[in-house]
C-alpha positions in Angstrom: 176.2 -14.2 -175.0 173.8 -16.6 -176.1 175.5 -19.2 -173.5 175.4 -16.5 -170.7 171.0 -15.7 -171.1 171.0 -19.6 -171.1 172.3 -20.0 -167.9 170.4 -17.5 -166.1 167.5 -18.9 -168.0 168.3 -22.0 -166.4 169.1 -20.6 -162.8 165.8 -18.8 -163.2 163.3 -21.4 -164.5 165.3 -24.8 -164.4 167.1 -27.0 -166.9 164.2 -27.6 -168.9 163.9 -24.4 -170.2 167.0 -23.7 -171.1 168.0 -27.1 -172.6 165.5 -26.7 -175.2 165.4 -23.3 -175.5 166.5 -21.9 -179.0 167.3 -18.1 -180.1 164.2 -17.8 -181.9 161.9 -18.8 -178.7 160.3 -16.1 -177.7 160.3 -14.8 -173.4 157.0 -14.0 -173.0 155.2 -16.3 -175.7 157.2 -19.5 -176.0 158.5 -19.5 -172.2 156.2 -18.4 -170.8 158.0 -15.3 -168.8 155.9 -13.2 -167.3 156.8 -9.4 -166.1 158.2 -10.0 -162.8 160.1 -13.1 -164.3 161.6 -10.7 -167.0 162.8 -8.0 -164.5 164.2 -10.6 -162.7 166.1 -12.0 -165.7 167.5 -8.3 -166.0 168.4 -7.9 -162.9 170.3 -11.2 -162.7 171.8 -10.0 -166.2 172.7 -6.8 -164.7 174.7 -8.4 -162.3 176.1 -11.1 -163.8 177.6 -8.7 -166.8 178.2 -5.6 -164.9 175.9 -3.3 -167.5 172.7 -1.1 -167.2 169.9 -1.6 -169.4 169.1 1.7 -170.5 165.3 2.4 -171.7 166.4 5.5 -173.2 169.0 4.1 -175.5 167.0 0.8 -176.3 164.1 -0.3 -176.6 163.7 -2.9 -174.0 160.4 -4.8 -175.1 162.4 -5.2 -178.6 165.2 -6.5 -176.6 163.4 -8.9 -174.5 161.4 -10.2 -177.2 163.4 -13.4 -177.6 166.3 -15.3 -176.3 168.4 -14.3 -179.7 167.2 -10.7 -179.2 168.3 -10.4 -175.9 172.0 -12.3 -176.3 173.0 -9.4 -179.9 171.7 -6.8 -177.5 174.2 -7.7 -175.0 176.8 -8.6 -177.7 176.5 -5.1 -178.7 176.2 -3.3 -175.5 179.0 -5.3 -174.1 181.3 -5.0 -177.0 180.3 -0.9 -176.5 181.7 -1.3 -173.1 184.7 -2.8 -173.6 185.5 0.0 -176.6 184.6 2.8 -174.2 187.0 1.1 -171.3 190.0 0.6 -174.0 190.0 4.4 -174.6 190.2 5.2 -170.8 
């Protein structure tokens, strides 16, 4: 997942960002993301994935806190997904 938040990284704020961004950089403190940037960045993720991000099940400033943060959250929630839709 780490590869897929790069790339819309990159789509989003160019190929600097996301060439020298690591899992430990932080959205908001290291680059620089501000709110509308972020929504954005779900939104695109949303999309991109097929998922919700669900407030209510998650904490979502934990999750966008950094680039690491936000690619286990996605691990997670789209390993979840794919359990759910082998028992249908």
């Amino acid at each position: 997942m780490l590869g897929v938040v790069l790339h819309v990284l990159q789509d989003m704020a160019g190929p600097d960002v996301a060439q020298h961004a690591t899992p430990s950089d932080g959205l908001v403190d290291d680059l620089g993301l501000e709110s509308f940037a972020l929504v954005t960045l779900q939104v695109s993720l949303e999309k991109r994935l097929g998922i919700r991000f669900d407030p209510l099940e998650a904490d979502l400033t934990e999750v966008f806190d950094t680039v690491g943060s936000l690619a286990r959250y996605l691990s997670t929630l789209t390993d979840q997904l794919g359990d759910t839709a082998s028992k249908d």
